[in-house]
N, C-alpha and C positions, 0 to 999 in steps of 0.2 A: 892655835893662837898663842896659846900662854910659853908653847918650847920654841917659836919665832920670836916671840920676845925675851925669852928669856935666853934663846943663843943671841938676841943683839947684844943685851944686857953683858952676858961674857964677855962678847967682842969687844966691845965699847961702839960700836955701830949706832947709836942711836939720831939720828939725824933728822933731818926733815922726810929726807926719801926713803929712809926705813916706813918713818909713822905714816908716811903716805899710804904705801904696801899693805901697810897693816890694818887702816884705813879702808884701803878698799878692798882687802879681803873680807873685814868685817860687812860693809854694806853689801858683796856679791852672796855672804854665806846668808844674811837674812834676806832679800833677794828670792835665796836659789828656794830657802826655806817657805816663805813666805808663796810663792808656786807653787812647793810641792803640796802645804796644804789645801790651799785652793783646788789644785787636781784632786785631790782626795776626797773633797767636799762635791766638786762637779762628780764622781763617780759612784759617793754614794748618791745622791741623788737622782741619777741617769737609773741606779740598781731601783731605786724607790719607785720612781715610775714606767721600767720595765716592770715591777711585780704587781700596780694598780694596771695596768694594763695588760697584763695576764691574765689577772681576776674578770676584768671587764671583757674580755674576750671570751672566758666561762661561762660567763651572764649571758650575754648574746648570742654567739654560736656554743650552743651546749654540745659535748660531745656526740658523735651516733653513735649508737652499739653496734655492735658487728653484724650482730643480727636485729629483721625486725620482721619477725610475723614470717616467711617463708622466702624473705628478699636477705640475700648477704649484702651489707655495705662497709663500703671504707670511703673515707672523706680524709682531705688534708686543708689546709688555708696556711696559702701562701701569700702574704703580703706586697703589694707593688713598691713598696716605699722602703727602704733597706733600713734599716731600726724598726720599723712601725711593726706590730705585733698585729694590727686590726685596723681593718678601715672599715669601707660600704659594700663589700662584699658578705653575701649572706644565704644560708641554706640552714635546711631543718627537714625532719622525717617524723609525722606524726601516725599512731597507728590507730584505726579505726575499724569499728567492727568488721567490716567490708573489705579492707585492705590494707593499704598504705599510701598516704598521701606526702608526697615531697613539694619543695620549693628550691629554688635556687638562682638567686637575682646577683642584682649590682645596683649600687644606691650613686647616684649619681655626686660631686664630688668628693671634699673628706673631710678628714679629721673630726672632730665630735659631734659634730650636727649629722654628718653622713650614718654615724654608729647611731644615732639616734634613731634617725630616720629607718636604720635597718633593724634595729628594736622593736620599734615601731610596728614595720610588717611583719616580723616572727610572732612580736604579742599577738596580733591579729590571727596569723593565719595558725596557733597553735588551738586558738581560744575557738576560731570557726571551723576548722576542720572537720572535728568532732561533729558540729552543730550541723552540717551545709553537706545536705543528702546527695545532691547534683554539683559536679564542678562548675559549668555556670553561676550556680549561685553562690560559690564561695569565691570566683573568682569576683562577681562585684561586689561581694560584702568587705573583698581585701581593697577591690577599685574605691570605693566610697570611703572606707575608713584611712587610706592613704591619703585620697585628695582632702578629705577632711582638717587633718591634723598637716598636712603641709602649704593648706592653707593661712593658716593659722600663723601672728606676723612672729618675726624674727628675733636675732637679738636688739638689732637697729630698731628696729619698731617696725618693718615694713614686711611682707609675706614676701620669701624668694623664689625666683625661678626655679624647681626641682623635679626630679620624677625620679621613680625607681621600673626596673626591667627585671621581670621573672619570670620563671617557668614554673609551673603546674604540674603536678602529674600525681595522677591517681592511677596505682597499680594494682587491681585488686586481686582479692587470693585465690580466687577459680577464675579460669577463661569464663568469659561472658558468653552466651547461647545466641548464634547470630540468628 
């Protein structure tokens, strides 16, 4: 700005159509400036809740080990949603004197209520596993404690249509004796 004006200044150019140029190079550069912070601002932020939503994906689906009791596992979670890091998708491997007991559902729609809701079943089915000698009976202690709490009303005030779908499975560490 200051060598644009100051070659007018040499020339003797100073006119109206100069100060106009100058003018609006002035308004395009704070403009151009005033975007680029903004994008700066949207990007840290976008980084801010990619890294709360990394943590909360720790929280809920905790890692597996590679191994558990005489079963190798490996687990991925891949996301439907292109950014989203976690949704209602949900699995967990708890180990038990007996064996090993897995789950592996889908929380029916998303975003935070979904993560909740599949919170929800891992608390459960981490906390009954241990407790629940028969998979029948763990499986309706996770039935009852699900419909319970998604009974339970909304943010609206009203209880929403919801369900979750999982699979069970108890692998234990010797064949069973038929």
């Amino acid at each position: 700005m200051a060598a644009q004006v100051g070659a007018g200044v040499a020339l003797g150019i100073l006119d109206m159509a100069f100060l106009a140029q100058v003018l609006a190079l002035v308004a395009v550069t704070v403009l151009v400036t005033g975007l680029c912070y903004l994008r700066a601002r949207r990007i840290q932020e976008l980084a801010q809740v990619r890294t709360v939503s990394e943590v909360a994906q720790r929280a809920v689906l905790r890692p597996l080990p590679h191994r558990i009791g005489p079963l190798q596992v490996a687990s991925a979670y891949l996301a439907a949603e292109e950014n989203a890091l976690i949704g209602g998708d949900l699995y967990a491997a708890v180990r038990t004197p007996s064996g090993t007991r897995l789950i592996i559902g889908d929380v029916m729609g998303k975003g935070l209520t979904a993560i909740g809701d599949a919170a929800l079943l891992l608390g459960a089915f981490r906390e009954a596993a241990h407790r629940r000698a028969e998979l029948p009976e763990l499986m309706a202690h996770l039935e009852q404690s699900v419909c319970v709490n998604l009974a339970q009303p909304a943010e609206g005030g009203e209880a929403g249509e919801g369900f979750i779908t999982a699979a069970v499975l108890d692998v234990p560490d010797k064949n069973p004796k038929v």
